[in-house]
DRENDO-1510 file (C-alpha; in Angstrom, 1 decimal, always signed):
<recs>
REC; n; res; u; v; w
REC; 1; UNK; +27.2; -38.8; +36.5 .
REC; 2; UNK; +26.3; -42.2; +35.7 .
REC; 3; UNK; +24.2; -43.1; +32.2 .
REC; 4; UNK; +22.5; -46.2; +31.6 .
REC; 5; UNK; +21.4; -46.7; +27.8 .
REC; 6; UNK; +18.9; -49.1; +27.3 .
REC; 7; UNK; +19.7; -51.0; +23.6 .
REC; 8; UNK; +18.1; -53.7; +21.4 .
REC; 9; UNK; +19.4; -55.8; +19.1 .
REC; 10; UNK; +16.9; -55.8; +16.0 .
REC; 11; UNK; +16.4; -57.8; +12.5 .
REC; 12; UNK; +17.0; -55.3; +10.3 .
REC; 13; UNK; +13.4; -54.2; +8.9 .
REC; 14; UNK; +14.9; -53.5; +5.4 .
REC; 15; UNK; +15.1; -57.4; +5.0 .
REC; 16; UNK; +12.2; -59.2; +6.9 .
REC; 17; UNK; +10.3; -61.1; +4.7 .
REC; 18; UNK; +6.5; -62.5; +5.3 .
REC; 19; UNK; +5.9; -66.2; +5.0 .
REC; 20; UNK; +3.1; -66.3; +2.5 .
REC; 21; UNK; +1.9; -69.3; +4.1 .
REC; 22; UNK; +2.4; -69.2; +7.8 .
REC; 23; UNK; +2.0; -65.3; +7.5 .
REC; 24; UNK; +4.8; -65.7; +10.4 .
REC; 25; UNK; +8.3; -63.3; +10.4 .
REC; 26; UNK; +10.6; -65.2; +8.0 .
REC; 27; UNK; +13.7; -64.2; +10.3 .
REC; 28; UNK; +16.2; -66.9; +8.8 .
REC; 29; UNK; +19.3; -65.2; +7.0 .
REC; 30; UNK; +18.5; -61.5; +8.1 .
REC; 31; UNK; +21.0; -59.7; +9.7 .
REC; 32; UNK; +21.0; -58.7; +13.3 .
REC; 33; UNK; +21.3; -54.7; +14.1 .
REC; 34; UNK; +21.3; -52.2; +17.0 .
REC; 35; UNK; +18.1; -50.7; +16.8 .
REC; 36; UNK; +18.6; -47.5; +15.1 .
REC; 37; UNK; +16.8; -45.3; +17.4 .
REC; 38; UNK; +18.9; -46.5; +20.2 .
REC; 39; UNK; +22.1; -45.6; +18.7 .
REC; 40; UNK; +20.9; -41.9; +18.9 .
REC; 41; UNK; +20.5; -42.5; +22.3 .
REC; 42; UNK; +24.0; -43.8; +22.7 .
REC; 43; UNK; +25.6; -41.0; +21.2 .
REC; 44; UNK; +24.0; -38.5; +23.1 .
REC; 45; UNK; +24.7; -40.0; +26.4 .
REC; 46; UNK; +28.2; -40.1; +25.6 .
REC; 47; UNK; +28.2; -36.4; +24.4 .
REC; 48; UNK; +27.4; -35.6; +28.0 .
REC; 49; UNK; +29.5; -37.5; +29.2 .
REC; 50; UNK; +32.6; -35.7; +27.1 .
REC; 51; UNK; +31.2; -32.6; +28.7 .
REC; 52; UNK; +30.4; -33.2; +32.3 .
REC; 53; UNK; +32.5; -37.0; +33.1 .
REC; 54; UNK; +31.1; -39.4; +34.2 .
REC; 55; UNK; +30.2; -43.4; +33.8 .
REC; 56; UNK; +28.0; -44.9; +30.7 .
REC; 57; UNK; +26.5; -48.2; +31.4 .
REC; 58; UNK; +24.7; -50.0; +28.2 .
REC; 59; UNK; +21.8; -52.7; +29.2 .
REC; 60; UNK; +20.5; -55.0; +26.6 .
REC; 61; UNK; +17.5; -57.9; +27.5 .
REC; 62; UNK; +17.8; -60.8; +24.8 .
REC; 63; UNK; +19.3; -63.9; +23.3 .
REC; 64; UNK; +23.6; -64.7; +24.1 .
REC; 65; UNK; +23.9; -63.5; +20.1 .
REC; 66; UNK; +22.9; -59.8; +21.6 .
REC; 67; UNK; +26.7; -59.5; +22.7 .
REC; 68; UNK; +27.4; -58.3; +19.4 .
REC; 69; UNK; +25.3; -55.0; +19.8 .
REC; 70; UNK; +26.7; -54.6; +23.2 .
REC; 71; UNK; +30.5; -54.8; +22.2 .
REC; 72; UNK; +30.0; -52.3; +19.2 .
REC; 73; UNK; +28.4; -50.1; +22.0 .
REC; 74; UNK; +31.8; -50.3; +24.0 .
REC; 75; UNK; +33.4; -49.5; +20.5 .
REC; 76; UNK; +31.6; -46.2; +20.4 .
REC; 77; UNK; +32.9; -45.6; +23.9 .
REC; 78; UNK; +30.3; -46.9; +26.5 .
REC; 79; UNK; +32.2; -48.1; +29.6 .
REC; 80; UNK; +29.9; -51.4; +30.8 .
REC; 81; UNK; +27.8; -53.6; +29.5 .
REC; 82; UNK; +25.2; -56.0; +30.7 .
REC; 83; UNK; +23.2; -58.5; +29.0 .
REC; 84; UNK; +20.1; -59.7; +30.3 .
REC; 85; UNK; +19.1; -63.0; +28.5 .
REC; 86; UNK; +17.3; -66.1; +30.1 .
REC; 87; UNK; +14.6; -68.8; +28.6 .
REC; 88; UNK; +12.5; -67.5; +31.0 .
REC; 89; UNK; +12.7; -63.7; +29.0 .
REC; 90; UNK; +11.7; -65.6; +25.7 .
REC; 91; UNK; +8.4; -64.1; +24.5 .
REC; 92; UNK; +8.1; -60.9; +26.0 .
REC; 93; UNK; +5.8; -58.6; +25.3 .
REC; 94; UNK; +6.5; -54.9; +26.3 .
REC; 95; UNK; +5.3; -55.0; +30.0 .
REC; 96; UNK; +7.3; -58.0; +30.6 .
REC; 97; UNK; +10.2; -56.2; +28.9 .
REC; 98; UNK; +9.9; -53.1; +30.8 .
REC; 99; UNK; +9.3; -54.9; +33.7 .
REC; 100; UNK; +12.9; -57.5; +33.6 .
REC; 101; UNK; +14.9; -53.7; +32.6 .
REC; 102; UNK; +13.3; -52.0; +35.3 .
REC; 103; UNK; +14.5; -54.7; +37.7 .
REC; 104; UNK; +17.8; -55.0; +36.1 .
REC; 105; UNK; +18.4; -51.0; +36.3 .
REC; 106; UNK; +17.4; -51.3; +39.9 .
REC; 107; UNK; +20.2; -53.7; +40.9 .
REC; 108; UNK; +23.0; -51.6; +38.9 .
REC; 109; UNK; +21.8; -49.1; +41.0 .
REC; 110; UNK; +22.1; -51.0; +44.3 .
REC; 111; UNK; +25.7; -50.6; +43.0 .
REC; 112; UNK; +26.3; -47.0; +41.7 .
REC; 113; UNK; +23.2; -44.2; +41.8 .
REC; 114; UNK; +21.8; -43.6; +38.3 .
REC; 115; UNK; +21.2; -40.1; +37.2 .
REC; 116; UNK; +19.9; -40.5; +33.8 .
REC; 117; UNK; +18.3; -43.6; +31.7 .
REC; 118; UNK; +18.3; -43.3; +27.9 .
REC; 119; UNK; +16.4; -44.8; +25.1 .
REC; 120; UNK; +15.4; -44.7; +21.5 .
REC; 121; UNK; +11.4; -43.5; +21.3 .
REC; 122; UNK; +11.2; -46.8; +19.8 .
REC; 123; UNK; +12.3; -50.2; +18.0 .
REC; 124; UNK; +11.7; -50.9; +14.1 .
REC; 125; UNK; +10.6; -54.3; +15.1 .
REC; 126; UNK; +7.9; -53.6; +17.6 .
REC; 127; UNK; +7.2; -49.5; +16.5 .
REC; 128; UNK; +5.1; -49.6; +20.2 .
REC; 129; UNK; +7.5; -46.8; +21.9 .
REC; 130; UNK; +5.7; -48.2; +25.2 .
REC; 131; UNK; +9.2; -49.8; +26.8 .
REC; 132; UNK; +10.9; -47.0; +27.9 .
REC; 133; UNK; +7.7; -45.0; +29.8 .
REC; 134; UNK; +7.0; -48.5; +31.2 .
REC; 135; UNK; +10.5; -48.4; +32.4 .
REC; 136; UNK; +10.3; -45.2; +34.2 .
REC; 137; UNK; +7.0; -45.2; +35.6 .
REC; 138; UNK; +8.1; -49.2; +37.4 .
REC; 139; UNK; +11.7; -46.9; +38.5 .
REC; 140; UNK; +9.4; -43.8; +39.5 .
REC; 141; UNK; +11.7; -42.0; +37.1 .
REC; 142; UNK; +10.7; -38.4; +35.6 .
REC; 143; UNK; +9.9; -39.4; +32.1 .
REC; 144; UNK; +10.6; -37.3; +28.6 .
REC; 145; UNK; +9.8; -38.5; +25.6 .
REC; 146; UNK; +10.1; -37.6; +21.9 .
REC; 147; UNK; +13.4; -35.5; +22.9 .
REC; 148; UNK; +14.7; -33.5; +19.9 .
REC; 149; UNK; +18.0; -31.8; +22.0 .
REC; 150; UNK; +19.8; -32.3; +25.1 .
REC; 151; UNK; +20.0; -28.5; +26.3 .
REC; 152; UNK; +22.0; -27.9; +29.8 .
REC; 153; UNK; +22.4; -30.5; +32.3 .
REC; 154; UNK; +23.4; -29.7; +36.5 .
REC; 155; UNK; +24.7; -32.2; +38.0 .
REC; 156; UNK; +25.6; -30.5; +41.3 .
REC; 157; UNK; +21.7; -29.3; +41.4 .
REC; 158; UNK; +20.1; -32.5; +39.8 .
REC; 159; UNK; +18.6; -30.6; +37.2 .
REC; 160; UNK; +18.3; -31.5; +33.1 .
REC; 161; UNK; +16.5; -29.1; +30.6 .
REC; 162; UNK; +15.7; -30.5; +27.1 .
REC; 163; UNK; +13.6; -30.0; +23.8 .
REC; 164; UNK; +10.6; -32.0; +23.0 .
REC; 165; UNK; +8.8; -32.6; +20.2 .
REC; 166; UNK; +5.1; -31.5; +20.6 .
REC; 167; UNK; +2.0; -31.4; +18.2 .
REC; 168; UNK; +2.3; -27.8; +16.6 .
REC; 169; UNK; +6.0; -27.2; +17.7 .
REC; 170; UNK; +8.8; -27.9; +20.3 .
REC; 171; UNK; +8.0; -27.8; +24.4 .
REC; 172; UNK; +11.3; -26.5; +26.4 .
REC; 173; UNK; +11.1; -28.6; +29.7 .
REC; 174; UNK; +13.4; -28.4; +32.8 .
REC; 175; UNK; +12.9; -31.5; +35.3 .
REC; 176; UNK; +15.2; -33.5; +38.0 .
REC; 177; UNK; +17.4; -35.9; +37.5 .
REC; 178; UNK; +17.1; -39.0; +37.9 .
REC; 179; UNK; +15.2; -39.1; +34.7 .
REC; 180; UNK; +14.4; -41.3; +31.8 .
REC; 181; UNK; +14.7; -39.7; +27.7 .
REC; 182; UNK; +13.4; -41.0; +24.4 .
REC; 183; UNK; +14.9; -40.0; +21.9 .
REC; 184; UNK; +14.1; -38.8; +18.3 .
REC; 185; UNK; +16.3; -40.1; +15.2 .
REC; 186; UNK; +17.9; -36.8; +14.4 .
REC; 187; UNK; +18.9; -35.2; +17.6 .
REC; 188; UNK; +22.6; -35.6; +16.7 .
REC; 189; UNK; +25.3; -37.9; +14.5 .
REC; 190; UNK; +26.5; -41.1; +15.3 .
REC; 191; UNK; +30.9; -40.9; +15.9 .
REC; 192; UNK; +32.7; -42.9; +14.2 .
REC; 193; UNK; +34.5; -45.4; +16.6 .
REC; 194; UNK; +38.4; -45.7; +17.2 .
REC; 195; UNK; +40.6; -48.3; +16.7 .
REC; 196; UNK; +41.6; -48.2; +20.6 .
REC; 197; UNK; +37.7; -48.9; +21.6 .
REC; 198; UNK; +37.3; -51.4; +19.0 .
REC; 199; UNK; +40.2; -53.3; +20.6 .
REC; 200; UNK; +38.8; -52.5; +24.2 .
REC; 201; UNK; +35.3; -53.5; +23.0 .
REC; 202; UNK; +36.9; -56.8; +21.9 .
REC; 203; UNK; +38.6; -57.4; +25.2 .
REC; 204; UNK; +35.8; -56.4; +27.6 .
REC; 205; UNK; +34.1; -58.9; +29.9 .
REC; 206; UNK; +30.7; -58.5; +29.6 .
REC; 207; UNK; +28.3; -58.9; +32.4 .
REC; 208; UNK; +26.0; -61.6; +31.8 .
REC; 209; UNK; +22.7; -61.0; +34.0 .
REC; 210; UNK; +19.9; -64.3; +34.2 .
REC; 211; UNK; +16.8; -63.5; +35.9 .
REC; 212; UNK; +18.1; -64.2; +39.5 .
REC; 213; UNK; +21.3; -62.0; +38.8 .
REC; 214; UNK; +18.9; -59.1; +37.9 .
REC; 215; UNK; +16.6; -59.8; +41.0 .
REC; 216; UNK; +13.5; -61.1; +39.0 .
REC; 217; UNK; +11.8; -63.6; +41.7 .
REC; 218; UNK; +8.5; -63.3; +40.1 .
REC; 219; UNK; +8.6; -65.3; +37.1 .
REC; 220; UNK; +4.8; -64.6; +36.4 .
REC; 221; UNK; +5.5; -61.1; +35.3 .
REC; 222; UNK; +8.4; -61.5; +32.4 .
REC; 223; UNK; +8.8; -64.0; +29.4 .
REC; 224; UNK; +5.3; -65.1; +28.1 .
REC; 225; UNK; +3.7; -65.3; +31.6 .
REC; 226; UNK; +3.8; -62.1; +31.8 .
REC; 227; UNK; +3.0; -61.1; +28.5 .
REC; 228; UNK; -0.7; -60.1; +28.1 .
REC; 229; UNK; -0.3; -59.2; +24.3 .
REC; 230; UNK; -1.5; -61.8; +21.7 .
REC; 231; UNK; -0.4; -61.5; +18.2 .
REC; 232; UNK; -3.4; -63.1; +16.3 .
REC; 233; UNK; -2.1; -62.1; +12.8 .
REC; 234; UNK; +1.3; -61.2; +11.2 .
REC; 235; UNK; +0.8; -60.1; +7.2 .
REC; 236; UNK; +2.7; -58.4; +4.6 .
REC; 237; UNK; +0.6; -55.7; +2.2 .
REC; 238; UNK; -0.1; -56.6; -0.8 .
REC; 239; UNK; +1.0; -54.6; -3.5 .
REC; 240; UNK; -1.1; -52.7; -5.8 .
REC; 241; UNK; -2.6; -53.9; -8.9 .
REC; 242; UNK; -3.4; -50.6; -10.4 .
REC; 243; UNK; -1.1; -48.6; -12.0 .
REC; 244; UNK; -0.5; -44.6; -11.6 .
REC; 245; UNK; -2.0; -42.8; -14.0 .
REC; 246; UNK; -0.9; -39.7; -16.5 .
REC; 247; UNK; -2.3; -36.8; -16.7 .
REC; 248; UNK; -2.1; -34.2; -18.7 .
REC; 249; UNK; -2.6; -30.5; -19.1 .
REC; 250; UNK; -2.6; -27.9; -21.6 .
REC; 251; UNK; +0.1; -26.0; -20.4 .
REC; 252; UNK; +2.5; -26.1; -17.1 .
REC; 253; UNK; +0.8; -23.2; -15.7 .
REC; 254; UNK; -0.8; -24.1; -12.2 .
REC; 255; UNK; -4.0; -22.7; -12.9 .
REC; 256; UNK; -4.1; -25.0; -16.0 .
REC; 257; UNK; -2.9; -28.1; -14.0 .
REC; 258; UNK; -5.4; -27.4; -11.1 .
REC; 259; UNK; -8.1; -27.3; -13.6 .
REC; 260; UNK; -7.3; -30.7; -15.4 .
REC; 261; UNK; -6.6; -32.6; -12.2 .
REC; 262; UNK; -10.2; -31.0; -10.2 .
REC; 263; UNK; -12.0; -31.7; -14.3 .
REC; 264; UNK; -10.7; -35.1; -14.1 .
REC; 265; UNK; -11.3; -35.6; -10.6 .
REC; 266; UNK; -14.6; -34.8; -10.4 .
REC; 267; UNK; -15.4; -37.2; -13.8 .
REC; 268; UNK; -14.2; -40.0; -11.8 .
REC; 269; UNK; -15.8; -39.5; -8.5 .
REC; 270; UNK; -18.9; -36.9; -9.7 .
REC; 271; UNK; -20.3; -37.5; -5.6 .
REC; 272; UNK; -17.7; -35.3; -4.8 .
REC; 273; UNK; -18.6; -32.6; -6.9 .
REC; 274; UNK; -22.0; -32.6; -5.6 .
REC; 275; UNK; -20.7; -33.2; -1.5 .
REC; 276; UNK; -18.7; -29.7; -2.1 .
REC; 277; UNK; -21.7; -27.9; -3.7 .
REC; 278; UNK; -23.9; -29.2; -0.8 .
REC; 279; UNK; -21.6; -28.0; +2.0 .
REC; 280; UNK; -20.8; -24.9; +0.7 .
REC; 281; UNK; -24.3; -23.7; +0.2 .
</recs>
């Protein structure tokens, strides 16, 4: 069974910074991650593959400095990795990313069949989670999303059943592989990774993929060409100027408590008061 995990290298969110000024993405100084959500991904491609065998290949689209996220990949125990990274990528929105993937997952499979494609729901810089359907629908792929387990997967009878994450609780769903899977943070616990894959990771010749390599012809549809998105304003929120206030009641009792906090509320917004009189009568 061969696995292709689609990863991102990420600022990490916890240390962007807004330039007050330019209102533009102040990405100097902060460090580079794998995008959190696609680690989960990682790990449970290579759970399957420490139950049923088989061949994990991890792709990543972005600048040469995205090596780093591919070779701690390899250290967790992926066996290839490809980077996809050209001028012609910069700007990308998420079509044009889906679209250069999609392209770049169709070559590896001119090479060896692809049974499963897995991705984080999301990224923390872009929070769109529109990269990986866009993937699957371009590859015709049967698409799950929002995947909270991995139940039993057939490889002889191309079949994968999983658990999804619905509105009001969890949808059971069987479908054929090939397939693409988004998955939620959660769904299992990222290994730790051993000294012989850190070496390996180290030594490993990565596959470096520009848009030719990756069969891209049409350069209208990746890099800003192809991006329809315009970001007309990038801001940070400002913080609040009023302070929480304290209130207290007679006693802890809830009854007491309810009664301060509906008394006060109702002093400081008495349209309420009346809106719930109105509606219940």
């Amino acid at each position: 069974m061969h696995t292709v995990v689609c990863i991102k290298q990420v600022p990490d969110s916890a240390q962007i910074r807004v330039h007050p000024v330019t209102n533009t993405i102040m990405r100097q100084g902060v460090p580079a991650i794998v995008n959190p959500y696609d680690l989960y991904a990682l790990e449970e491609a290579l759970r399957l593959k420490d139950r049923y065998g088989g061949r994990i290949t991890v792709l990543c689209m972005g600048p040469p400095q995205a090596e780093a996220a591919l070779r701690k990949a390899l250290s967790f125990g992926a066996d290839d990795a490809i980077l996809l990274t050209d001028r012609a990528f910069a700007g990308a929105d998420t079509l044009a990313t889906s679209y250069a993937l999609a392209a770049a997952i169709a070559r590896i499979r001119e090479d060896m069949p692809v049974d499963l494609v897995f991705a984080g729901k999301q990224t923390i810089d872009g929070d769109t989670a529109q990269v990986g359907p866009g993937i699957a629908t371009r590859l015709g792929l049967q698409l799950l999303t929002y995947v909270s387990a991995v139940g039993e997967v057939d490889p002889e009878n191309r079949r994968i059943i999983v658990q999804r994450r619905a509105e009001g609780g969890v949808q059971v769903l069987e479908t054929a592989l090939p397939c693409l899977i988004t998955v939620l943070e959660g769904l299992n616990e990222m290994r730790f990774a051993t000294m012989a894959d850190m070496f390996r990771a180290a030594r490993h010749p990565l596959t470096v993929w520009d848009r030719e390599a990756a069969g891209i012809e049409d350069i209208t549809k990746i890099g800003l060409k192809g991006s329809p998105t315009v970001v007309s304003k990038v801001f940070a929120p400002r913080p609040r100027t009023t302070r929480a206030e304290l209130i207290e009641a007679q006693s802890g009792q809830p009854n007491d408590l309810a009664d301060t906090l509906l008394a006060k509320l109702f002093t400081k917004h008495p349209q309420l008061g009346r809106q719930i009189v109105r509606r219940s009568s």
